[in-house]
N, C-alpha and C positions, 0 to 999 in steps of 0.2 A: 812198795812199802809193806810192812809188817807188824806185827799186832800182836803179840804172844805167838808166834811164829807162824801165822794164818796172813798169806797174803790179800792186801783188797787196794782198790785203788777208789780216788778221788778225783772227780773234777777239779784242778789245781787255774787258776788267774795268774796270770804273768803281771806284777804290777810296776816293776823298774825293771830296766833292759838296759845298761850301759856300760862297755868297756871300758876297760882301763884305759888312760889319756896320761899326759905328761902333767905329773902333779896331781893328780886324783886318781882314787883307786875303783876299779869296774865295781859293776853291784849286779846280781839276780838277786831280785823279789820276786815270792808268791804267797799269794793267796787262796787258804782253804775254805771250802765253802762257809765253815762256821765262823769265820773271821779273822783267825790267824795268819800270823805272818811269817814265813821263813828266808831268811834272806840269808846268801853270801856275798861276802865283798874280797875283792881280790885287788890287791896289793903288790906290785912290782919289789925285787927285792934289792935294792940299789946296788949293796954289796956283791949281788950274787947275779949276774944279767941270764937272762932267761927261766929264774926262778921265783917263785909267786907267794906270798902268806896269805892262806884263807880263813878266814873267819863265818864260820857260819854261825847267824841268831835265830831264837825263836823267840815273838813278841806276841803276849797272849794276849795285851791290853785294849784290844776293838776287835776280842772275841764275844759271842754271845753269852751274854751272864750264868746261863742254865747250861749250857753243853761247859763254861768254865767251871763250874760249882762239880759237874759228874764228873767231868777230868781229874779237879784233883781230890773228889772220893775215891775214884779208882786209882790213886796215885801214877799218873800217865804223867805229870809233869816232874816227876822224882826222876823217871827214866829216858829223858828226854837228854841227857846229857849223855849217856849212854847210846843214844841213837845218834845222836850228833857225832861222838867223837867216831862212832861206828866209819859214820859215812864219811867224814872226815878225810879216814883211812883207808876207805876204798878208794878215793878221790886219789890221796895219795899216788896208792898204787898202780892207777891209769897212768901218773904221769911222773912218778918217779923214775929214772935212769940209774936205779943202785947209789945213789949218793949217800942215801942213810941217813941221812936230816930229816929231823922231821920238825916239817913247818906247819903244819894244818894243827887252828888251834879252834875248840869249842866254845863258843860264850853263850850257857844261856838265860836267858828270861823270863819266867813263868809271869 
């Protein structure tokens, strides 16, 4: 991860672990030490077999009140869609095959 283009890392919590299954869509959750939650969920794409829409969120709501109040003085949640659609896209490009479609979508949630 990155920060104003300084890497550092975090102790990250796995808090859902589930694949995709027939009629529901996989899910990774985690948790950063201050509370937040980032999650993808990954959706089978009927139309398209072997291709997937991801969504990744970020839920800031059972962060801790003081690290959420500095976050968004520093406006860290303004650029959080920006980071998302980031990785999004790198995601993408692990597992694109040249099709050109682009499925990975950001939502998020301050």
């Amino acid at each position: 991860m990155k920060v104003f283009g300084v890497p550092y890392r975090l102790p990250l919590r796995v808090s859902a672990a589930e694949p995709p299954m027939e009629g529901r869509p996989g899910i990774l959750e985690w948790v950063q030490p201050t509370g937040h939650r980032w999650r993808w969920v990954v959706e089978p794409v009927a139309e398209e077999p072997g291709r997937s829409l991801v969504t990744e969120t970020y839920d800031a709501r059972s962060q801790n009140r003081a690290v959420r109040r500095a976050l968004a003085l520093t406006r860290v949640y303004s650029r959080n869609g920006r980071g998302i659609a980031a990785s999004l896209s790198r995601l993408q490009e692990l597992f694109d095959h040249g099709s050109g479609k682009r499925l990975a979508q950001p939502a998020d949630r301050p």
